[in-house]
C-alpha positions as CSV (number, residue, x, y, z in Angstrom):
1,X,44.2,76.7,155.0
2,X,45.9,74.1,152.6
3,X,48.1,75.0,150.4
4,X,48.9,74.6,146.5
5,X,52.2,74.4,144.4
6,X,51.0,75.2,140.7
7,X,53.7,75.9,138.3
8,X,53.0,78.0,134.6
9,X,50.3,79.8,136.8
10,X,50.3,83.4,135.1
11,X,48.1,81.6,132.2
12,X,46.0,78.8,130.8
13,X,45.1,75.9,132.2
14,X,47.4,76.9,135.6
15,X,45.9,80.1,136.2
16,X,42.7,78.5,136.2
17,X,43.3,75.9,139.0
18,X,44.5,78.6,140.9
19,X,42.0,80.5,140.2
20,X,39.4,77.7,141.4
21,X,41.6,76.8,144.2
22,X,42.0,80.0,145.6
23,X,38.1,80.3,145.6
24,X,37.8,77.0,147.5
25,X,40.2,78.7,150.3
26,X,43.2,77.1,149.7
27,X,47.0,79.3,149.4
28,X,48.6,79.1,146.2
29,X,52.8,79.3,145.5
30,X,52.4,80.0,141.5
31,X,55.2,80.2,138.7
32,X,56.3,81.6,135.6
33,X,59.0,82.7,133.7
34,X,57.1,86.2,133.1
35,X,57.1,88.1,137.0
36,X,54.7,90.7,135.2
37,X,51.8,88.2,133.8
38,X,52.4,86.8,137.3
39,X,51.6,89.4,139.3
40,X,49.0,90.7,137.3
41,X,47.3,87.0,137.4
42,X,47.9,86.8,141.7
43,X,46.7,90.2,142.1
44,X,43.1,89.3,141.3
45,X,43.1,85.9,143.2
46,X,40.9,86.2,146.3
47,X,42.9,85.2,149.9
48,X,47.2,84.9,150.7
49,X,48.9,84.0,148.3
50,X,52.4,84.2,147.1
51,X,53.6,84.5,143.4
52,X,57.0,83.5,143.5
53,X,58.7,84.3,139.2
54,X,61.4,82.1,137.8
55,X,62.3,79.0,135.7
56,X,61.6,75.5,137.0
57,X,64.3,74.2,135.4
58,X,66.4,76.3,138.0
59,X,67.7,74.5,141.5
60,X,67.1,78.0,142.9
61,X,63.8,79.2,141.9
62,X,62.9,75.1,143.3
63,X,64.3,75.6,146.5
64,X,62.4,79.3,146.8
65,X,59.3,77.5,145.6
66,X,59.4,75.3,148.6
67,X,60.7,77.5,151.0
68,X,57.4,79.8,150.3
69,X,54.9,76.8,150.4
70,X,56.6,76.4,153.8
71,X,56.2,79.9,155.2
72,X,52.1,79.6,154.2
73,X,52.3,76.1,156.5
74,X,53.3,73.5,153.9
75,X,52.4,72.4,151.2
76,X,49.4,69.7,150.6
77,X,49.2,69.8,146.7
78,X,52.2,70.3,144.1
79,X,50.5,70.9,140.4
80,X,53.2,69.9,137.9
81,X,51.7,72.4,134.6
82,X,54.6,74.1,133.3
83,X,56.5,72.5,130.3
84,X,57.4,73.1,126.6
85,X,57.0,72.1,123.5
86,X,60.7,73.2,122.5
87,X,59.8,74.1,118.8
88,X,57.3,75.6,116.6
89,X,56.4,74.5,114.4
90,X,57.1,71.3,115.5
91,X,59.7,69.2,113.9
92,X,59.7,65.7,112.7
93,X,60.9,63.8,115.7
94,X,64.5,62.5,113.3
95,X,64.9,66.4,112.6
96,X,64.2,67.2,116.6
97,X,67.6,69.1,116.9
98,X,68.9,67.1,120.5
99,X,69.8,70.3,122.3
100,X,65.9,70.9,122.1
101,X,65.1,67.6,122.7
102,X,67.1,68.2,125.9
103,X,65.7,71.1,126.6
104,X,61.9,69.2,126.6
105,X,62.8,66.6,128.7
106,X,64.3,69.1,131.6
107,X,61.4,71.1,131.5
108,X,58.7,68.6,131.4
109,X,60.5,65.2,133.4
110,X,63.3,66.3,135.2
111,X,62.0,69.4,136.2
112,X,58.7,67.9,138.1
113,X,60.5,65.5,140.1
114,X,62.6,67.7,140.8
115,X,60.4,69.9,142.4
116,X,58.9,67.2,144.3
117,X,62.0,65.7,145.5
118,X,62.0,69.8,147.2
119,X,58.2,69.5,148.5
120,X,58.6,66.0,149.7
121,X,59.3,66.3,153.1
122,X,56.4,69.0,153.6
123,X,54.0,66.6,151.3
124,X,55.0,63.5,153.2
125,X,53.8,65.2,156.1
126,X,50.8,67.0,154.9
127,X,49.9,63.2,152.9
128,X,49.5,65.4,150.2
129,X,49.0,65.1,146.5
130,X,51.0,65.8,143.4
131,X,48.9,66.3,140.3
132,X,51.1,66.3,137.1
133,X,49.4,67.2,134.0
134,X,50.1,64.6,131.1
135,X,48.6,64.2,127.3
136,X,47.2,62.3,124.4
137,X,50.5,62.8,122.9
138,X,51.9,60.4,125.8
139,X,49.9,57.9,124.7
140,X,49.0,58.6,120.9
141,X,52.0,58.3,118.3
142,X,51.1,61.6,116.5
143,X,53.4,62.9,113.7
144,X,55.6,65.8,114.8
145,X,54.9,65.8,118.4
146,X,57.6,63.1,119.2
147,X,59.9,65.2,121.8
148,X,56.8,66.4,123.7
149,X,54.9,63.4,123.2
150,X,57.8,60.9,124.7
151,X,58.7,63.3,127.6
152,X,54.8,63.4,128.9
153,X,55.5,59.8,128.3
154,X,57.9,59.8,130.4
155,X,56.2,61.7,132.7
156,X,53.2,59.6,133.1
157,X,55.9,56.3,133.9
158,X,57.8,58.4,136.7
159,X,54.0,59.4,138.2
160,X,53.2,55.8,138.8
161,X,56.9,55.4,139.9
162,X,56.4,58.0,142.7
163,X,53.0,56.5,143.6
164,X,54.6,53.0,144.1
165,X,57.4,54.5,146.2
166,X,55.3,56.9,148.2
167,X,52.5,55.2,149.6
168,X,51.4,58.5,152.1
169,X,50.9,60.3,148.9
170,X,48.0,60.5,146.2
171,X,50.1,60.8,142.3
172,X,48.0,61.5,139.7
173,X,48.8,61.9,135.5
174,X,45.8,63.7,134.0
175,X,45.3,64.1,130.8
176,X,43.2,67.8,130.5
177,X,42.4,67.1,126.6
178,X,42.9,69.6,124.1
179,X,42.4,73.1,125.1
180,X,42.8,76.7,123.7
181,X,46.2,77.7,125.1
182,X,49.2,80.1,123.9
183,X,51.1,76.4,124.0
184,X,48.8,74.6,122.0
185,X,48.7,77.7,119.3
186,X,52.1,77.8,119.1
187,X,51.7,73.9,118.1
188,X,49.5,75.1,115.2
189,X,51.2,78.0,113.6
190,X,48.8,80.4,112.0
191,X,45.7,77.6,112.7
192,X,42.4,78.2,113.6
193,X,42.1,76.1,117.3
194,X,39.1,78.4,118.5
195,X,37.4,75.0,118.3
196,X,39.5,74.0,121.4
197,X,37.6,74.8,124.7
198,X,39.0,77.4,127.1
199,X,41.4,75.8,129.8
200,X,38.6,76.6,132.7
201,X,36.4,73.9,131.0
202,X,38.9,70.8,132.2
203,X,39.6,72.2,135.6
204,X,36.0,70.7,137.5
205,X,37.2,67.3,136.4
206,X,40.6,67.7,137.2
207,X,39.4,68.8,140.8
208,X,37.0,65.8,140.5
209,X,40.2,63.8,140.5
210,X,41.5,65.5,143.7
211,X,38.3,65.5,145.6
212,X,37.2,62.0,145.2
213,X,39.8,59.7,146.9
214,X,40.6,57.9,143.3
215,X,43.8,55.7,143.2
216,X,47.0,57.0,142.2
217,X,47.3,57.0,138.5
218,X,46.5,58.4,134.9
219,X,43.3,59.3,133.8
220,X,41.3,61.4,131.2
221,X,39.8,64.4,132.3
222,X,37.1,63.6,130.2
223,X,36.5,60.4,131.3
224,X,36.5,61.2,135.0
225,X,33.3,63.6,134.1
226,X,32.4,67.2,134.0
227,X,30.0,67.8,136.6
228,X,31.3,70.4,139.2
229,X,33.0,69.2,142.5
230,X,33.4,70.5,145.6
231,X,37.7,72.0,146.3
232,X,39.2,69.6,148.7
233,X,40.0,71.0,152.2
């Protein structure tokens, strides 16, 4: 049974994947900061799993992330989904105070390859996959969403990176589009975003994008298409 790495998997868009994942056989390792939301979120995922609570910006928690995608046999797919925005409402990028601005790029760049630097040797050998989940705001100069915006940025550059320097692996950036998520509330204070599809509604492209042998590299969920594919085994 193949197994998954998803971090921020007690909600949104992670839970989902793991959700979808779990019902296509595979073992999922999930994250969060809150153990309770965890556990409640694993205990209704069908198969053996292992819900492992903790801060991906800790060296720790990494190193008992990979030492549990081990003990299920390795893993074969790291999902990259936690990160922050660092503020909310969100500050113009000149007003960004820099302690948050750190705090933004640990989370959501330094944290990821981090954690893959920890799965390597078990996704080397597995010629496995690490999905990290990027945005519009990478791409997009939107007003106010500079810190986020730059480090998903970021992200997407150290994706293709990895690709270039790990030819046994499949690196993809995907961008999931806007979705109705605590994060993306919290980046509209007091807004109405029921608009915003549920997080479920990317995750058959996204596993469009692992199931169909596509090149390393960023897409759009949305442009990869919505019809539903089969898990990869």
């Amino acid at each position: 049974m193949p197994v998954a790495v998803i971090t921020g998997a007690s909600q949104g868009l992670g839970l989902e994947l793991a959700r979808a994942l779990a019902r296509g056989g595979w073992q999922v390792v999930g994250d969060a900061r809150d153990a309770q939301a965890l556990a409640a979120a694993f205990a209704d995922l069908p198969g053996n799993h292992s819900p492992v609570p903790g801060d991906v910006t800790d060296p720790e928690h990494r190193t008992q992330l990979a030492a549990a995608a081990a003990a299920l046999g390795g893993a074969n797919l790291l999902v990259n989904n936690a990160s922050t925005l660092g503020a909310s409402p969100l500050p113009a990028f000149a007003d960004l105070d820099p302690a948050t601005y750190l705090r933004i790029l640990d989370t959501n760049v330094v944290a990821p390859l981090a954690l893959v630097r920890e799965l390597l040797p078990q996704l080397r050998a597995n010629h496995g996959t690490v999905l990290d989940l990027s945005s519009d705001a990478a791409v997009e100069p939107y007003e106010t969403w500079g810190g986020y915006g730059s480090s998903k940025a970021a992200l997407d550059h150290a994706s293709r990176i990895l690709a270039a320097e790990e030819p046994l692996l499949n690196v993809y950036a995907v961008d999931p589009g806007d979705m109705r998520t605590a994060m993306h509330q919290d980046a509209f204070p007091g807004e109405d975003i029921s608009d915003r599809p549920e997080p479920w509604a990317a995750v058959p492209s996204i596993l469009r994008v692992l199931s169909s042998g596509l090149p390393s590299g960023r897409y759009r969920a949305a442009e990869v298409g919505a019809s539903p594919a089969e898990v990869p085994a």
